[in-house]
Backbone as JSON, one array per atom type, in Angstrom:
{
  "sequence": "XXXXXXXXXXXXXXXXXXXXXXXXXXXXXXXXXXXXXXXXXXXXXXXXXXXXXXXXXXXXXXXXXXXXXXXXXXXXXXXXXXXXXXXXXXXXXXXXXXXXXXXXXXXXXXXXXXXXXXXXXXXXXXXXXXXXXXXXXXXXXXXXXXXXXXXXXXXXXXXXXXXXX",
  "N": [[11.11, -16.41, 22.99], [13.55, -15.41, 24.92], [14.2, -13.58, 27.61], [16.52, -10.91, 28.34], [17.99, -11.47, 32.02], [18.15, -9.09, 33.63], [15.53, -7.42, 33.01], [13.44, -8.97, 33.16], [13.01, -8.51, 36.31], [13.06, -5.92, 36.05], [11.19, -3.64, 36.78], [10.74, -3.62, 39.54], [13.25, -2.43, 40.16], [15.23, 0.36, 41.37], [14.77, 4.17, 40.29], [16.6, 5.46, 41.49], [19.02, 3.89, 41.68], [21.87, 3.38, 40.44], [23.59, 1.59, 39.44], [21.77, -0.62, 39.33], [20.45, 0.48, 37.21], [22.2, 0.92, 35.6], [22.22, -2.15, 34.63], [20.21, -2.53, 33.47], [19.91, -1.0, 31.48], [22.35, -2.02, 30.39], [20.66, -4.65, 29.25], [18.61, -3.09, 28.05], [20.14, -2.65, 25.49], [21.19, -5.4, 24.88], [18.74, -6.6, 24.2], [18.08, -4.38, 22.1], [19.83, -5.38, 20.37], [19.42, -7.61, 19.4], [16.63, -7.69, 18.87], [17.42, -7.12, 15.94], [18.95, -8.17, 14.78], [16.86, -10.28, 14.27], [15.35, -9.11, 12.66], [16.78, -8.53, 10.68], [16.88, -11.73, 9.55], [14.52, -11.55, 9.0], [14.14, -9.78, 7.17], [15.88, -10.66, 4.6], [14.16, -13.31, 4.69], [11.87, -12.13, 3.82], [12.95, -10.92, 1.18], [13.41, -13.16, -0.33], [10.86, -14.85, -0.51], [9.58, -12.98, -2.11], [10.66, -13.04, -4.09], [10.16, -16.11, -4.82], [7.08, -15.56, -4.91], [7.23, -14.28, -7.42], [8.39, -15.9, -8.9], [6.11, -17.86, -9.17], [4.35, -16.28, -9.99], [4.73, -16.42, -12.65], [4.65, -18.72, -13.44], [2.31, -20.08, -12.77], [0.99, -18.27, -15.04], [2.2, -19.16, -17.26], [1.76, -21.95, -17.0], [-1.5, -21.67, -17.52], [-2.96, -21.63, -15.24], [-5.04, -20.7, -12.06], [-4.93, -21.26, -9.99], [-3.67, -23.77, -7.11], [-3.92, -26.47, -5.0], [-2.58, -27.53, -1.78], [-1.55, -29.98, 0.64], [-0.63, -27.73, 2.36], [-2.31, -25.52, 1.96], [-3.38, -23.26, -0.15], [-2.23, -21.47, -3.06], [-3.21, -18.61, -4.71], [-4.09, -17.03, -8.23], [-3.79, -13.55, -8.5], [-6.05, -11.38, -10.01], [-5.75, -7.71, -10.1], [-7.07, -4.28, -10.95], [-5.52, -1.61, -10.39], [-5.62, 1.89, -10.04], [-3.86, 4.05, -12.13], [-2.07, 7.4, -12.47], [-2.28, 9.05, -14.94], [-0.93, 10.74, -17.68], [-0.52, 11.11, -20.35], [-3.37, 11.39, -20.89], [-3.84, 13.8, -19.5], [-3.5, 13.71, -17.02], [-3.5, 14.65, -13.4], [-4.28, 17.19, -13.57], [-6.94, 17.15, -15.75], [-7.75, 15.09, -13.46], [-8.71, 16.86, -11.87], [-10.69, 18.65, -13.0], [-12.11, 16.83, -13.76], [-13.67, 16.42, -11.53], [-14.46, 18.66, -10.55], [-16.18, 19.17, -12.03], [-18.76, 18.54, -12.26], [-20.48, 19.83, -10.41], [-19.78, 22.19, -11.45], [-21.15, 22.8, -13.55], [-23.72, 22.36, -12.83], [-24.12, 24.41, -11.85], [-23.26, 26.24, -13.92], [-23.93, 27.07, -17.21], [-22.97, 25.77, -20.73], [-20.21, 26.7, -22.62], [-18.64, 28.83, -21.1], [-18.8, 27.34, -18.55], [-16.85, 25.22, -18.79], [-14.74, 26.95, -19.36], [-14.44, 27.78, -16.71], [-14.37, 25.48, -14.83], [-11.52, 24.23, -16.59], [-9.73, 26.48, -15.27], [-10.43, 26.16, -12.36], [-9.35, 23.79, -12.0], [-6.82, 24.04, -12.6], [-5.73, 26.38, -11.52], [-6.51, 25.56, -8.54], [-5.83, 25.53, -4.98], [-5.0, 22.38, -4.88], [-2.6, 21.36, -3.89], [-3.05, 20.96, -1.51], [-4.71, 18.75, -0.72], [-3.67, 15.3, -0.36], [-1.66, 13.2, -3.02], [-2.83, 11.08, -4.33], [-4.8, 8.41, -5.68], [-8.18, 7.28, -5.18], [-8.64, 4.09, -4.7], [-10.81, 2.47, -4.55], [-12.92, 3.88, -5.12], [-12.41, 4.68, -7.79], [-12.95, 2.15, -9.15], [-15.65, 1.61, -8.91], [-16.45, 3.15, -10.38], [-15.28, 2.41, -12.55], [-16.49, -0.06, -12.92], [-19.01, 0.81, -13.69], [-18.49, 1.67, -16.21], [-17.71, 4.21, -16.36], [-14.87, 6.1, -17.44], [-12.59, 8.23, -16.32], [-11.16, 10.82, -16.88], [-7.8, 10.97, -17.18], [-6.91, 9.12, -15.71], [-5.56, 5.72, -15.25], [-6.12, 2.43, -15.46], [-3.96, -0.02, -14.45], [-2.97, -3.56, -14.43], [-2.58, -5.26, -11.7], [-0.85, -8.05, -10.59], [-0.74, -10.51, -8.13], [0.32, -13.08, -6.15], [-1.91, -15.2, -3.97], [-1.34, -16.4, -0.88], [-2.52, -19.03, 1.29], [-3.12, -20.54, 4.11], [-4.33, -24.17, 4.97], [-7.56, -25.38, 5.27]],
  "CA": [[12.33, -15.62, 23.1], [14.44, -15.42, 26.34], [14.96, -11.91, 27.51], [17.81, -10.85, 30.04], [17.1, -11.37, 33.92], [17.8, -8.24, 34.25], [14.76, -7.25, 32.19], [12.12, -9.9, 33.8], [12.89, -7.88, 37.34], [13.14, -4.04, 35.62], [10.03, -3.1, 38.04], [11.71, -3.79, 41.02], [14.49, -1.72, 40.52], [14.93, 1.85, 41.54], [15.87, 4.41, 39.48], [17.36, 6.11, 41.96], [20.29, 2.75, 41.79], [22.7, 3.09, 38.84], [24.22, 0.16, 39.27], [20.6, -1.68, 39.13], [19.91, 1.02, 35.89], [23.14, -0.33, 34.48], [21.85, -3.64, 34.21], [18.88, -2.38, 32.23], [20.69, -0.32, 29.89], [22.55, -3.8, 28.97], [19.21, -5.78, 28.86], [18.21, -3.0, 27.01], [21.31, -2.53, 24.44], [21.01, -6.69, 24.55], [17.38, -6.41, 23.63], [17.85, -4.03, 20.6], [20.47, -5.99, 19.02], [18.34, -9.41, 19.43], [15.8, -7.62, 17.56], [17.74, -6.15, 14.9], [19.64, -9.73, 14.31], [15.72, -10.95, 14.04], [15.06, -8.15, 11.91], [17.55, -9.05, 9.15], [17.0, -12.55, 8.51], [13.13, -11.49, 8.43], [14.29, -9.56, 5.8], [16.48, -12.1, 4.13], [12.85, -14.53, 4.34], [11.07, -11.78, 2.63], [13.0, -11.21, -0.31], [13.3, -15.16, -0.81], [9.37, -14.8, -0.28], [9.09, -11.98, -3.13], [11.17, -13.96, -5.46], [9.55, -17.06, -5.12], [6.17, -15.12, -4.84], [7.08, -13.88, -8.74], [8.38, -16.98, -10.18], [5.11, -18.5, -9.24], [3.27, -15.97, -10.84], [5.45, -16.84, -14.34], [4.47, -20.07, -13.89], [0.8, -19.91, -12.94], [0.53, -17.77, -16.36], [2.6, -20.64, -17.93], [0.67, -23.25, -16.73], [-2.88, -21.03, -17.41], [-3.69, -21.98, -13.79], [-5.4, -19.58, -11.1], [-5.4, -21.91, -8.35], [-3.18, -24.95, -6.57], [-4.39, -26.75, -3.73], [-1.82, -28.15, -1.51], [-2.12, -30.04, 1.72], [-0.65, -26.74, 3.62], [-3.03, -24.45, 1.94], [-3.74, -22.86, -1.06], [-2.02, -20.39, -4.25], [-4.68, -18.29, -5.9], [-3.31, -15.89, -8.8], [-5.1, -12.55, -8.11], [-5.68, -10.09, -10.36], [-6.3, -6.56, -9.74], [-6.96, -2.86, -11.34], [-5.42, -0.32, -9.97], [-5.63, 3.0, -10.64], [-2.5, 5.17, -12.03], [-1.77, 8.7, -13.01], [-1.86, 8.69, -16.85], [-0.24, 12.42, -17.94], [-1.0, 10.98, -21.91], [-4.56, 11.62, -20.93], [-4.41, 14.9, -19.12], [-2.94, 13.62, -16.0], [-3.91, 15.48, -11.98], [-5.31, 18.51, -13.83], [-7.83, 16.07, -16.05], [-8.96, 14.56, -12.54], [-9.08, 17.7, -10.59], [-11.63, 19.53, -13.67], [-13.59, 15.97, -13.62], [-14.33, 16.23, -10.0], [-14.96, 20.45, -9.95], [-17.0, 19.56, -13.07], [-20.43, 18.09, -12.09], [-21.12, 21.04, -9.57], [-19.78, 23.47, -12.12], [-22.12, 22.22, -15.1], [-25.01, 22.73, -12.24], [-24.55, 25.99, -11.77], [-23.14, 27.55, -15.2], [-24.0, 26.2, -18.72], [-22.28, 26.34, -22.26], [-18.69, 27.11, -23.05], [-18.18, 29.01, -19.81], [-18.51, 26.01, -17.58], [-15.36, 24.44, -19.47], [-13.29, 27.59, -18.63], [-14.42, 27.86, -15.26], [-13.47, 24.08, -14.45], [-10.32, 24.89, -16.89], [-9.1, 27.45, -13.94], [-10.15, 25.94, -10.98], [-8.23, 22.21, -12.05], [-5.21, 24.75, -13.04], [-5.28, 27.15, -10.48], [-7.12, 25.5, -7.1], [-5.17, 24.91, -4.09], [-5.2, 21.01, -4.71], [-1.51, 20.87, -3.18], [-3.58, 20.68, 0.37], [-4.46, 17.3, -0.72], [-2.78, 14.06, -0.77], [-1.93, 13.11, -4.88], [-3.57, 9.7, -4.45], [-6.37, 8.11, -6.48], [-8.74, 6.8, -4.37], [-8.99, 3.28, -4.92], [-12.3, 1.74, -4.58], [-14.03, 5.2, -6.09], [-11.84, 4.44, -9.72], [-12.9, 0.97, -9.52], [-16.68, 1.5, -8.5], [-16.91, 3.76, -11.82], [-14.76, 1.4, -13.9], [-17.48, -1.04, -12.76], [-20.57, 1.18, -14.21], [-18.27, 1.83, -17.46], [-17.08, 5.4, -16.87], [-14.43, 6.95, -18.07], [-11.95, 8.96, -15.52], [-9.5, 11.72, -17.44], [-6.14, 11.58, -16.56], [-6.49, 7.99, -15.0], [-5.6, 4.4, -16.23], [-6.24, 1.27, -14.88], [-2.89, -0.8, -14.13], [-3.62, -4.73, -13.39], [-1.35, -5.73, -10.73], [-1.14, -9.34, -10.55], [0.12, -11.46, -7.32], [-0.45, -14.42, -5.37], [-2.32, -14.93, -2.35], [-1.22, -18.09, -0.14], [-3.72, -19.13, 2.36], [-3.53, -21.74, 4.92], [-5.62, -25.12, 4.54], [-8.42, -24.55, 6.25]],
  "C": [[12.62, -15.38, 24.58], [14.73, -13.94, 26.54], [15.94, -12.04, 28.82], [17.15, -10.72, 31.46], [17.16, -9.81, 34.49], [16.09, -7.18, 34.05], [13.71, -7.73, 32.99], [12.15, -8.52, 35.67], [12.79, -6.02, 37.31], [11.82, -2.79, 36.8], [9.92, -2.84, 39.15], [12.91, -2.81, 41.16], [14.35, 0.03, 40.62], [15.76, 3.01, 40.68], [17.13, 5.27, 40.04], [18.98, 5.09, 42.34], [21.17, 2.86, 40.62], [23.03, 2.12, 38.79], [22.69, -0.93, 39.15], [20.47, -1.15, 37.86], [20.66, 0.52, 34.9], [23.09, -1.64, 33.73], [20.57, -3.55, 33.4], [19.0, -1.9, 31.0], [21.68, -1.19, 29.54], [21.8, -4.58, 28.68], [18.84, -4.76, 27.52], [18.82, -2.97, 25.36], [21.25, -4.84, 23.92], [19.59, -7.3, 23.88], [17.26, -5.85, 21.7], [18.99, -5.01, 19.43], [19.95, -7.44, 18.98], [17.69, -8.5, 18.26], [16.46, -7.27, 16.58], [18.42, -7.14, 14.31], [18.07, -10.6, 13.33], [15.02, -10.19, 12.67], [15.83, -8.22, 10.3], [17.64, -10.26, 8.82], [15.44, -12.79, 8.24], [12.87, -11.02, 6.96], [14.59, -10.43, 4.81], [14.91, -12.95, 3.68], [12.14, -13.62, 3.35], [11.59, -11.42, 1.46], [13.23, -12.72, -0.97], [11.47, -15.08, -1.22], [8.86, -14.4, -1.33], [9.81, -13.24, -4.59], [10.49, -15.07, -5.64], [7.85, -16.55, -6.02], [6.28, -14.77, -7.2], [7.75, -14.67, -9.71], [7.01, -18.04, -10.03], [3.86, -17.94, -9.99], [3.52, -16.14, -12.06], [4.59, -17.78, -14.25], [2.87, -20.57, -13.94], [0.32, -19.3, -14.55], [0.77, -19.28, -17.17], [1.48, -21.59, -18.43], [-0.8, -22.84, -17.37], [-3.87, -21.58, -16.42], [-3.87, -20.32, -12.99], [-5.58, -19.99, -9.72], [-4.64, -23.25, -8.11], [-3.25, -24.78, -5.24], [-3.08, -27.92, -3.44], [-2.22, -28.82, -0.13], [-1.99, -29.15, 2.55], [-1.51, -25.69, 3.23], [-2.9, -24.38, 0.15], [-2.77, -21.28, -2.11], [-3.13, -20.34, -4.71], [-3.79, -17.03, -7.0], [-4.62, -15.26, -8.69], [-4.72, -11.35, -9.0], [-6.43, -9.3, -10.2], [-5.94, -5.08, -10.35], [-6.73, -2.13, -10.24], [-5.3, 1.35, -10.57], [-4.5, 4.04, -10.57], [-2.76, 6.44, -12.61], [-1.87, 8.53, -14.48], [-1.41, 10.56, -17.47], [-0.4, 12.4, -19.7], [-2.51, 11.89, -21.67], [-5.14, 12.76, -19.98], [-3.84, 14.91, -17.45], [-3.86, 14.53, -14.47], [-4.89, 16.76, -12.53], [-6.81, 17.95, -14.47], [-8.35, 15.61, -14.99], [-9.37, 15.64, -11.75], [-10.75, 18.49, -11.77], [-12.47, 18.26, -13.48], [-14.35, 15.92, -12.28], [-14.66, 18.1, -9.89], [-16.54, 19.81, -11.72], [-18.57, 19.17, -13.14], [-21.25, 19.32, -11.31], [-20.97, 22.14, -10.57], [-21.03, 23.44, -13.15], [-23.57, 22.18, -14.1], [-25.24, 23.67, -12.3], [-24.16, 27.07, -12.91], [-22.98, 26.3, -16.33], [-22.88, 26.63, -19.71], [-21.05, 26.16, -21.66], [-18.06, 27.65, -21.59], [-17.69, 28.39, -18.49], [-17.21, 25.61, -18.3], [-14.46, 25.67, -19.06], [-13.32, 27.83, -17.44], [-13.78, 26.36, -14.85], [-11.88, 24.04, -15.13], [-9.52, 25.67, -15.37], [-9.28, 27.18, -12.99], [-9.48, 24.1, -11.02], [-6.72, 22.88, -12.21], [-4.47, 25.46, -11.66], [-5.66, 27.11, -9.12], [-6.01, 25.3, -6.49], [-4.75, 23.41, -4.01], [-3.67, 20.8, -3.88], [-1.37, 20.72, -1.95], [-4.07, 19.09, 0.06], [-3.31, 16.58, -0.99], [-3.02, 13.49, -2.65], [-2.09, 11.7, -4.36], [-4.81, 9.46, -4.82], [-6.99, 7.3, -5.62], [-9.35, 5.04, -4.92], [-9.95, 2.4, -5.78], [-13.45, 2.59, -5.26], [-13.57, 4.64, -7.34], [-12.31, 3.14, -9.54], [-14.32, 0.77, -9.41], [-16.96, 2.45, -10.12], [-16.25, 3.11, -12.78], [-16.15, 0.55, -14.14], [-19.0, -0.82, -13.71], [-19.43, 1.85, -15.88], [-17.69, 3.28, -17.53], [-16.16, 5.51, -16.84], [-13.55, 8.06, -17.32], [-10.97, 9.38, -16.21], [-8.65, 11.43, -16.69], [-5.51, 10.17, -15.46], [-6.78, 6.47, -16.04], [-5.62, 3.45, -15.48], [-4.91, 0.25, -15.44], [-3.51, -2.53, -13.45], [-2.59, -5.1, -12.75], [-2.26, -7.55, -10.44], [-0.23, -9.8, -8.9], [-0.54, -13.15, -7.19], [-0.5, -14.52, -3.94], [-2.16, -16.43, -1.85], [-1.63, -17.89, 1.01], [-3.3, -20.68, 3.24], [-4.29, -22.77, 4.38], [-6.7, -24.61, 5.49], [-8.93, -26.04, 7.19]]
}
């Protein structure tokens, strides 16, 4: 990319010159609308990109392929659990009592423990956290078989295109 001459010399100039500053505040006004020209047919490429990207995953199902090797590289279909909100199954309050509930069930038994975790998933502060499920934790206990209230595993499917190598 070519930038304006006045631009390549901007270091040199004083700011105490308007007429030199002038010529920077059109490099720079010539600058932002370069990028912002570059900026919309990047866009433009990526929804072409997305569309293609999701008629290839039709067709990979189609086909019952998970993999084409090309000479520029490689499609792999990738699938992946993620972890959503589920509000059927008890939703934010359901994960906030499963996470108060291992320490509570240390320190108070029986029936009581259930209304103590009850009231502090209802009534804690949790609105100092961020509402996001932590990834790689829901997927490290999917892994050993447990069981997370109030969360569901979503498979998000794409495709990953790789270079040849």
């Amino acid at each position: 990319m070519k930038l304006p001459k006045a631009w390549e010399s901007w270091r040199t100039i004083s700011e105490k010159d308007p007429k030199r500053l002038s010529k920077l505040v059109e490099a720079g006004i010539e600058l932002r609308n370069e990028r912002k020209a570059h900026e919309a047919t990047a866009e433009a490429l990526r929804k072409q990109e997305v569309a293609l990207v999701n008629h290839l995953i039709e067709n990979f199902d189609k086909a019952d392929l998970t993999e084409v090797k090309t000479r520029l590289g490689t499609g792999r279909l990738v699938r992946k659990d993620i972890p959503q909100m589920d509000e059927a199954t008890g939703g934010w309050e359901a994960v906030y009592g499963h996470i108060v509930s291992g320490p509570v069930h240390a320190m108070i038994d029986g029936p009581k423990a259930n209304r103590v975790i009850a009231a502090i998933a209802k009534g804690g502060s949790w609105e100092l956290l961020h509402k996001r499920l932590g990834e790689r934790a829901c997927q490290e206990r999917w892994a050993e078989k447990e069981q997370i209230p109030g969360v569901r595993a979503f498979t998000q499917v794409t495709i990953k295109l790789g270079d040849a190598e």
